[in-house]
Structures are given as structure tokens and as C-alpha cells.
LOVO-836369 format. One record per residue (C-alpha): x, y, z; residue in one letter. Coordinates in steps of 0.05 Angstrom, whole numbers, plus 32768, in hexadecimal, padded with zeros to 4 digits. Layout:
{u:X v:Y w:Z rest:a} .
...
//
This chain:
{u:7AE5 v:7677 w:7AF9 rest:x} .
{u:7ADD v:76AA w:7B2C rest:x} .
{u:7A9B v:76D7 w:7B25 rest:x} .
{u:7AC4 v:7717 w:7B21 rest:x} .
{u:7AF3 v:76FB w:7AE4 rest:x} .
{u:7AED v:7705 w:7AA1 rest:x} .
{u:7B06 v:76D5 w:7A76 rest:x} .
{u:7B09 v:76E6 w:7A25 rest:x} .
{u:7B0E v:76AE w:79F0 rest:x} .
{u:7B4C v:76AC w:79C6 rest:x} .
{u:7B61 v:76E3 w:7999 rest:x} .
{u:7B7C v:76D3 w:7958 rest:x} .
{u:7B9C v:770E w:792F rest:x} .
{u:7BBF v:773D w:7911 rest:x} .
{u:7BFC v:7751 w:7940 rest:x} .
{u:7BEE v:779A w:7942 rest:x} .
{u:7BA7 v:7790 w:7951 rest:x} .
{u:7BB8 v:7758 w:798C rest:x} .
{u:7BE5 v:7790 w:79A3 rest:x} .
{u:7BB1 v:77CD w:79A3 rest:x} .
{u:7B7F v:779B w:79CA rest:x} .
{u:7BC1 v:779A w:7A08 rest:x} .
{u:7BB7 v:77E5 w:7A12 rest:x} .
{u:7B6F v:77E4 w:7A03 rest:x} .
{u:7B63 v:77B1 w:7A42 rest:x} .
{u:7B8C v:77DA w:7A70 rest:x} .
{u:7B6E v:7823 w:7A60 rest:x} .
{u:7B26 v:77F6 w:7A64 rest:x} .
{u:7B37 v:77E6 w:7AA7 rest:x} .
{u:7B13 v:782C w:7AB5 rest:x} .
{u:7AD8 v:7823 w:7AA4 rest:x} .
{u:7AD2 v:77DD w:7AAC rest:x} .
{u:7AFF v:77C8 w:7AEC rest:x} .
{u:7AF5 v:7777 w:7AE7 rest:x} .
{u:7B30 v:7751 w:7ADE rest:x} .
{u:7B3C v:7732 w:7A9A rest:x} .
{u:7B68 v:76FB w:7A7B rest:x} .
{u:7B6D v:770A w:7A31 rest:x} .
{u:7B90 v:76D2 w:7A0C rest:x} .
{u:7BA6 v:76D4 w:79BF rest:x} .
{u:7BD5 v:76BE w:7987 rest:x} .
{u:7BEE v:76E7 w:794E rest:x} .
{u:7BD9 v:76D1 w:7906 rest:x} .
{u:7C24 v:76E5 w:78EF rest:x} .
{u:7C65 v:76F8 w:7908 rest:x} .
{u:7C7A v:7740 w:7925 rest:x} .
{u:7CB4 v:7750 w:794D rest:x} .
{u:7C9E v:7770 w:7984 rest:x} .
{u:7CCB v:779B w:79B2 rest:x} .
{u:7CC0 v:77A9 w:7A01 rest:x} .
{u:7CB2 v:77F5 w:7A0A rest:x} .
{u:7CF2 v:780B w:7A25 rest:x} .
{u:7D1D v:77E9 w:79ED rest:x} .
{u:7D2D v:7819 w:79A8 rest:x} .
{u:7CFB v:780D w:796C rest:x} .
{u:7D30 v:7811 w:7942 rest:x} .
{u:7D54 v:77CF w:796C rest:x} .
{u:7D30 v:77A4 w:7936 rest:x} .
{u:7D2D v:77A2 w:78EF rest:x} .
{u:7CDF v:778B w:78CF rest:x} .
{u:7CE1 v:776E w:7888 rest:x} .
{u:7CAB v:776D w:7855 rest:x} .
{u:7C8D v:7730 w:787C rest:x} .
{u:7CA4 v:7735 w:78C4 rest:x} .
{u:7C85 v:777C w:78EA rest:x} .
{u:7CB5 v:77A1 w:791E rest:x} .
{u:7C72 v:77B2 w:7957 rest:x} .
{u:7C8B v:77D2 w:79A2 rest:x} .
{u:7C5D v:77C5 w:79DA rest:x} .
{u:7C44 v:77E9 w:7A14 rest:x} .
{u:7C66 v:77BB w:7A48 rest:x} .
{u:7CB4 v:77B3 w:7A5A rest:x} .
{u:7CEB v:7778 w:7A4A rest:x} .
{u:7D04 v:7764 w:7A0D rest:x} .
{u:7CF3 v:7751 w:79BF rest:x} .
{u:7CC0 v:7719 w:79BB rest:x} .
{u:7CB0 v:76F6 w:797B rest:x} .
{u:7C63 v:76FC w:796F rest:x} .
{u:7C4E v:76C8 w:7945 rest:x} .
{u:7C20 v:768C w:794C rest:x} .
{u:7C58 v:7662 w:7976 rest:x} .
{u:7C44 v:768E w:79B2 rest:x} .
{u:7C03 v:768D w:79DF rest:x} .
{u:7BFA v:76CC w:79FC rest:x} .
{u:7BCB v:76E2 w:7A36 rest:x} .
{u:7BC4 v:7729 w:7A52 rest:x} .
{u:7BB5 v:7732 w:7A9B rest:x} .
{u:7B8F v:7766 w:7AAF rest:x} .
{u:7B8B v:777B w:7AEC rest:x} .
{u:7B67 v:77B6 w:7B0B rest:x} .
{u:7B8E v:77E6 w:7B44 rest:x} .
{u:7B88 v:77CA w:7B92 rest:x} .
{u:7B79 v:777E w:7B69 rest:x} .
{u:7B97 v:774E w:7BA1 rest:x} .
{u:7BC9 v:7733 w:7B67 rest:x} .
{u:7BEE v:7776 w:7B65 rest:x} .
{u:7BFA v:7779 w:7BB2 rest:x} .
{u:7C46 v:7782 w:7BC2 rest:x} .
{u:7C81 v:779F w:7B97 rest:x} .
{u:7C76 v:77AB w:7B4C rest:x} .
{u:7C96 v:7761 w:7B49 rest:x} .
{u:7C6A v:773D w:7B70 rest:x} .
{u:7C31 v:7733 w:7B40 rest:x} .
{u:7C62 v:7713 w:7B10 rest:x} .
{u:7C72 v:76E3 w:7B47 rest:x} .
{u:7C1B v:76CC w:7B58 rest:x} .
{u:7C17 v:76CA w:7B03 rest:x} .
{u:7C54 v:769D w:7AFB rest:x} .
{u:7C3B v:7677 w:7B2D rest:x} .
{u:7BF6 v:7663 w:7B14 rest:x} .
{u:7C1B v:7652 w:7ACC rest:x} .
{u:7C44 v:7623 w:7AEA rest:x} .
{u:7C14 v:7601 w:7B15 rest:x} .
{u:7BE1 v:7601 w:7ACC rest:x} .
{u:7C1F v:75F0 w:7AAA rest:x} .
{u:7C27 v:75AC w:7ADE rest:x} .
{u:7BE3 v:75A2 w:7AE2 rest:x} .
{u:7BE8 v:758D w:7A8E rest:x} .
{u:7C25 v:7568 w:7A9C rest:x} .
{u:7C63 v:7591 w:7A94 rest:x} .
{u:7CA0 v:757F w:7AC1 rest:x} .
{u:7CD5 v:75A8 w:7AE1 rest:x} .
{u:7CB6 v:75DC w:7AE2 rest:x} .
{u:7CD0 v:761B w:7B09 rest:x} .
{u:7CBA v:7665 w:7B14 rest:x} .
{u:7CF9 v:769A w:7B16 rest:x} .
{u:7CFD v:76B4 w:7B57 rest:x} .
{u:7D36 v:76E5 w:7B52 rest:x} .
{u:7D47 v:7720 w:7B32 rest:x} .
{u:7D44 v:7729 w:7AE9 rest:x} .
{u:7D88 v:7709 w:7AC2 rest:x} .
{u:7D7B v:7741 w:7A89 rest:x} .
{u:7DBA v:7776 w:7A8F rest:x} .
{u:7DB4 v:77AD w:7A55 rest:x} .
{u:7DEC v:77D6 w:7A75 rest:x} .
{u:7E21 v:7799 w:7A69 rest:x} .
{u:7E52 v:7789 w:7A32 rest:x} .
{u:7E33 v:7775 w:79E4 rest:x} .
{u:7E1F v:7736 w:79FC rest:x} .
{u:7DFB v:774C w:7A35 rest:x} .
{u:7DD1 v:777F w:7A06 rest:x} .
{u:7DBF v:7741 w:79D9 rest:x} .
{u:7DA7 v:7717 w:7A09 rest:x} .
{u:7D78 v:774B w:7A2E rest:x} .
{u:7D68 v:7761 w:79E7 rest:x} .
{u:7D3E v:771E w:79E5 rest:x} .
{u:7CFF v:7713 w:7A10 rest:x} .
{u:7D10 v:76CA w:7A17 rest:x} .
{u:7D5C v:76C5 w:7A1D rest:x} .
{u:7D56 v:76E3 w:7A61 rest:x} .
{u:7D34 v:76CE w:7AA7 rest:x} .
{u:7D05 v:7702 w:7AC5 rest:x} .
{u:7CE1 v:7700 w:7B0C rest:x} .
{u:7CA5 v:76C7 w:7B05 rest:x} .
{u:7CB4 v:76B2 w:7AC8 rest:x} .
{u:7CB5 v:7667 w:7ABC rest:x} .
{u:7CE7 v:7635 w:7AAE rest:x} .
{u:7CDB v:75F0 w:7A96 rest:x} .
{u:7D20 v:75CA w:7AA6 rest:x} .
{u:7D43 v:760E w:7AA8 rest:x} .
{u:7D33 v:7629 w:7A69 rest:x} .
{u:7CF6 v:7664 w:7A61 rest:x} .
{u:7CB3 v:764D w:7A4B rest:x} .
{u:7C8E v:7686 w:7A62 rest:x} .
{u:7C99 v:76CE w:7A61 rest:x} .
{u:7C7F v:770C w:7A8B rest:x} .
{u:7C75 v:774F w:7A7A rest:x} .
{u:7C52 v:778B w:7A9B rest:x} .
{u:7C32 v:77CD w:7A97 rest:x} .
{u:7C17 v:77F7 w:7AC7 rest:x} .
{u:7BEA v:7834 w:7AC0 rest:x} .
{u:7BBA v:7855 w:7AF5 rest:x} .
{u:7B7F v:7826 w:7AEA rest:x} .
{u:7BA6 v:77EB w:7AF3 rest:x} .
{u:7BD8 v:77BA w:7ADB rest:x} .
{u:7BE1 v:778D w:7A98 rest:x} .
{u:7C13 v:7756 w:7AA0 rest:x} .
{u:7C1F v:7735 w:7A5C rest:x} .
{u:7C37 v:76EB w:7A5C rest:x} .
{u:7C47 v:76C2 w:7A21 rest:x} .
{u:7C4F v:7676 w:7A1B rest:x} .
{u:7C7F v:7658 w:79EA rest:x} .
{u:7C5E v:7622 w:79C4 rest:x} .
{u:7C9C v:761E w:799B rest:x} .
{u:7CEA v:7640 w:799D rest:x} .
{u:7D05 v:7656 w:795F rest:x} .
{u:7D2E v:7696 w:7968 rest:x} .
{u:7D50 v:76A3 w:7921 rest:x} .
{u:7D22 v:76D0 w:790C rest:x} .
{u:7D1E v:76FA w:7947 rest:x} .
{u:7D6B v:76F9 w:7948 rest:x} .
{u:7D7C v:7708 w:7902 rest:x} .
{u:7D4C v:7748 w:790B rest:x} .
{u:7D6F v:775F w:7947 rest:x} .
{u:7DB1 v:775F w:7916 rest:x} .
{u:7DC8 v:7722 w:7940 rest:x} .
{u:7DDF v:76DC w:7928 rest:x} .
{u:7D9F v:76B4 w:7921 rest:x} .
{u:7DBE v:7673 w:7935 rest:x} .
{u:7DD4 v:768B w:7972 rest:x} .
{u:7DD8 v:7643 w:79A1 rest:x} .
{u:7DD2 v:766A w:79E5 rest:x} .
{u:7D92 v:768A w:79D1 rest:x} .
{u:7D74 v:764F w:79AD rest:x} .
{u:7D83 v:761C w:79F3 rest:x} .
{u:7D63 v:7664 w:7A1E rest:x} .
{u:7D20 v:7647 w:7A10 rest:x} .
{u:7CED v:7611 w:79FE rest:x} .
{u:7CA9 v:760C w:79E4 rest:x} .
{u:7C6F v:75D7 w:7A0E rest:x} .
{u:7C72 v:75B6 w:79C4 rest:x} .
{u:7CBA v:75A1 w:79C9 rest:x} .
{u:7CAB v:758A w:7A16 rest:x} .
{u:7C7A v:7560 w:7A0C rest:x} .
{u:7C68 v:7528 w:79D6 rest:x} .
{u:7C23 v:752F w:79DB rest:x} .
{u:7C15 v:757A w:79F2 rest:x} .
{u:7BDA v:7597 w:7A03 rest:x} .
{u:7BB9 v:75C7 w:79DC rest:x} .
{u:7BAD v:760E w:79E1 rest:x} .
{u:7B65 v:760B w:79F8 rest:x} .
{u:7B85 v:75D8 w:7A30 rest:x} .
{u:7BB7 v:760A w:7A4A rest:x} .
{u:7B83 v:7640 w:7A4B rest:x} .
{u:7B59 v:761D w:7A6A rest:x} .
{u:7B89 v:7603 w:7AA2 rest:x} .
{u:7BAA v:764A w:7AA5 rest:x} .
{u:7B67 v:766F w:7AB0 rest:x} .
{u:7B52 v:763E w:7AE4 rest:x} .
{u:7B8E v:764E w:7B07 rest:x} .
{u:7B8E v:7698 w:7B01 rest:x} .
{u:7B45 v:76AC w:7B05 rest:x} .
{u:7B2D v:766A w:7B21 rest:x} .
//
């Protein structure tokens, strides 16, 4: 790894206290400027909403939490199907040179070319615009609704179907760009929260998890591993 990286050893938690660390490691960036990968999984599941969606979009039950994040997009499930690292990323850090975009485009990048380097095939980072549309018809609202139905910039595709998702937030120390890695795809509960019809065939063929890709697929301290090479190597 790169002297000036700092790379933390996977969180396992509670998904309020996974999200508190996010903001915690972008305000930190004050004090302590370094650039930091933070990877975790959640010990449960939580819905959790981007920050510009409603918190009442979702409804929680007595064993699924409805959380909102500090970074954009839509609903993600939380639980320990999904491998999570958050960039950080101080202000003037080469990474965040260009548009607000661009960054998504250098961190999709480096997960596909980990993601190859394990073994994964047809792989592809989303160059173009975001597919999301929350002004459109019912449909359209559904479909942006869920972090992984849609195509944002960066994000990759493995055989044109998500496996890893972006998010951002930006505040005047730097930048946090949130990804998350489907191990597995199971949308029903995610759907039937949103009010929506949890067998929903679109949604469920949207995305795919590195377990149903490969027979034999590597495990989490593998993709770490290849991942932080890539990004902080």
C-alpha cells in the first residue's frame, strides 16, 4: 500500500453504528487528512435510504431497521450479503480531480480491475449518465427507489447486471464515496418494505452477487485485499 493510505480492518456491526463511523471518517478528515479505505459488513439487516429519498419511503419491522445515510442514490439492503468500503478522500486528493463524477469513474475502475484480477468476467464500469429517473411515471419511481435496480456513473457491471454500487458525499474537508459489493441478490425484502411486489423479476435480474458468478469465489479478505491494492496500492 501506498505510505500515505490508511487501510482499516473489517468492521463487523450493528447497522447504525457502521453508519455513524461513514460521517465520522469524513468530519475526521480535519484533523487527520490521510486517505482511508474503511471496509465493513452489517451483523443484521436495515434498510437504508440515500439522503435525498423520504424516510418515510420505507417501512422497518420489528426485525428489519429503516437507517438514511449521509450520501445520495437509492435504498440499499444492509445486511451481511453486502461488503461495504468507505473512501475517504481528503479535498485537492488527486482521485477527486474533475467533475463531482469523475471520482466515481477512477473508484469503479480499480473494482473492476480487483474484481478481474480474482477472476470475474465481463466485467464493465458504467460510463454514462445515471439510468435512475425519479421524475418519471410509477415505474420509474420504483426503480430509482432501489440502489441496485439502476446504473449510476462508475458503477460496475458483471455481464450487464450491477455488482457494485457508488455513493457519495461531499463536505469541506473532503469527499466519502461509499461502494458496496453484492455477495448475494435477494431483493424481496427491500421490495416488500418499499410497499412494492417483492417478486418483482426486473429487479431481481438488475443485479448479481460474486457468489452466484463464481463456483468457487473468493472470500472477503481476498477482495479486500485485491481492492485495496488497487485503490491505495
Amino acid at each position: 500500500m501506498s505510505p500515505g493510505w490508511r487501510v482499516e480492518p473489517l468492521e463487523v456491526g450493528d447497522p447504525p453504528v457502521l453508519l455513524a463511523r461513514s460521517i465520522e471518517l469524513l468530519e475526521g478528515l480535519t484533523t487527520d487528512p490521510r486517505p482511508t479505505l474503511r471496509w465493513y459488513r452489517s451483523t443484521r439487516t436495515a434498510i437504508v435510504l440515500g439522503r435525498g429519498q423520504r424516510p418515510d419511503a420505507a417501512r422497518g419491522t420489528k426485525d428489519v431497521q429503516v437507517l438514511v445515510r449521509h450520501s445520495g442514490g437509492g435504498a440499499v439492503l444492509l445486511d451481511p450479503s453486502l461488503l461495504s468500503v468507505d473512501v475517504a478522500l481528503p479535498t485537492g486528493h488527486p482521485l477527486l480531480e474533475g467533475d463531482l463524477s469523475a471520482v466515481f469513474l477512477r473508484v469503479g475502475e480499480a473494482w473492476r480491475d480487483a474484481l478481474t484480477d480474482l477472476g470475474v468476467a465481463d466485467l464493465r464500469v458504467h460510463r454514462g449518465a445515471g439510468t435512475a429517473s425519479r421524475r418519471g411515471d410509477e415505474r420509474d419511481r420504483l426503480l430509482a427507489a432501489v440502489c441496485y435496480a439502476t446504473v449510476g456513473r462508475g458503477e460496475v457491471l458483471a455481464g450487464g447486471r450491477k455488482l457494485v454500487g457508488l455513493a457519495q458525499r461531499r463536505r469541506r474537508p473532503g469527499a466519502l464515496v461509499q461502494c458496496g459489493l453484492l455477495r448475494s441478490w435477494d431483493p424481496a425484502a427491500l421490495l416488500a418494505a418499499l410497499g412494492a411486489d417483492p417478486a418483482d423479476r426486473e429487479i431481481a435480474e438488475a443485479a448479481v452477487g460474486l457468489d452466484d458468478l463464481l463456483a468457487d469465489a473468493p472470500s472477503d479478505g481476498m477482495v479486500i485485499e485485491a481492492v485495496s491494492s488497487r485503490l491505495a496500492g
